[in-house]
C-alpha positions in Angstrom: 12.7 -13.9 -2.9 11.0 -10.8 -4.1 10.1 -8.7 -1.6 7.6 -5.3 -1.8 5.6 -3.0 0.6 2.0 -2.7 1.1 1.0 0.3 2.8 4.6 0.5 4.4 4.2 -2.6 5.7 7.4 -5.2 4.0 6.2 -7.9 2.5 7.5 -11.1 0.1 6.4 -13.6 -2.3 6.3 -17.1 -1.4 4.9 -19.8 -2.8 2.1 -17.9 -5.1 1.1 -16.1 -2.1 2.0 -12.6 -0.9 2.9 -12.5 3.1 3.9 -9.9 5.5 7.6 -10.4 6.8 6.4 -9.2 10.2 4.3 -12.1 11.2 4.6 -14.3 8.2 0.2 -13.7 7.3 -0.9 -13.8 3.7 -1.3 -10.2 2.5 -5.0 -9.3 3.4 -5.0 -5.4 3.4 -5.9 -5.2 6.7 -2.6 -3.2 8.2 -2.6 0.4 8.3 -0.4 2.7 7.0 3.0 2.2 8.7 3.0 6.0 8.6 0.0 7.7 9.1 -1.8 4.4 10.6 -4.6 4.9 8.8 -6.2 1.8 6.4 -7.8 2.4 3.3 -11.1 4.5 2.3 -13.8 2.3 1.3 -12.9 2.9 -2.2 -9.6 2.0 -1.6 -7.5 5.3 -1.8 -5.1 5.9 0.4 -6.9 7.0 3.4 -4.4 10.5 3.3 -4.8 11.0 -0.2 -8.3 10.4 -0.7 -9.9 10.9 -3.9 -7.9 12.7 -6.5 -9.7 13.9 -9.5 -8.7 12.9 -12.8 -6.1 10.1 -11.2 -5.2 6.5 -12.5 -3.2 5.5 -9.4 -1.5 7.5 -6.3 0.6 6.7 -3.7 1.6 8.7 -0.3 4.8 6.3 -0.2 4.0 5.2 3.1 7.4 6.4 4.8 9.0 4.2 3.0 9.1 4.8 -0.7 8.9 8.0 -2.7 4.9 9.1 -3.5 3.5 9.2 -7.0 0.6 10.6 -8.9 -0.4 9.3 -12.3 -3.0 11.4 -14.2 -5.2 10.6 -16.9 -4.0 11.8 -20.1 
């Protein structure tokens, strides 16, 4: 079983479908962040991170992994 995080939350692949272990639902986006319990902007940032100029992809790590920035080159 491979198993990831979404926003903190743990979740694993079954059956061509992403699910959250906690109650077994297909992986919507709709939990917050299992750290600061906030859910995405409207753009999809991570509502504590927000916007970073010149950014391909970020991540606050949720608590539960390490963060990351990736710039444009």
């Amino acid at each position: 079983m491979v198993r990831a995080y979404a926003r903190g939350n743990e979740i694993y692949f079954n059956k061509n479908q992403w699910r959250y272990i906690e109650d077994d639902t297909i992986l919507d986006d709709s939990k917050p962040c299992v750290r600061c319990g906030k859910t995405p902007t409207k753009d999809g940032y991570d509502a504590c991170l927000g916007y970073i100029d010149n950014v391909i992809s970020a991540c606050c790590g949720h608590g539960k992994e390490s963060p990351y920035v990736v710039y444009k080159k």
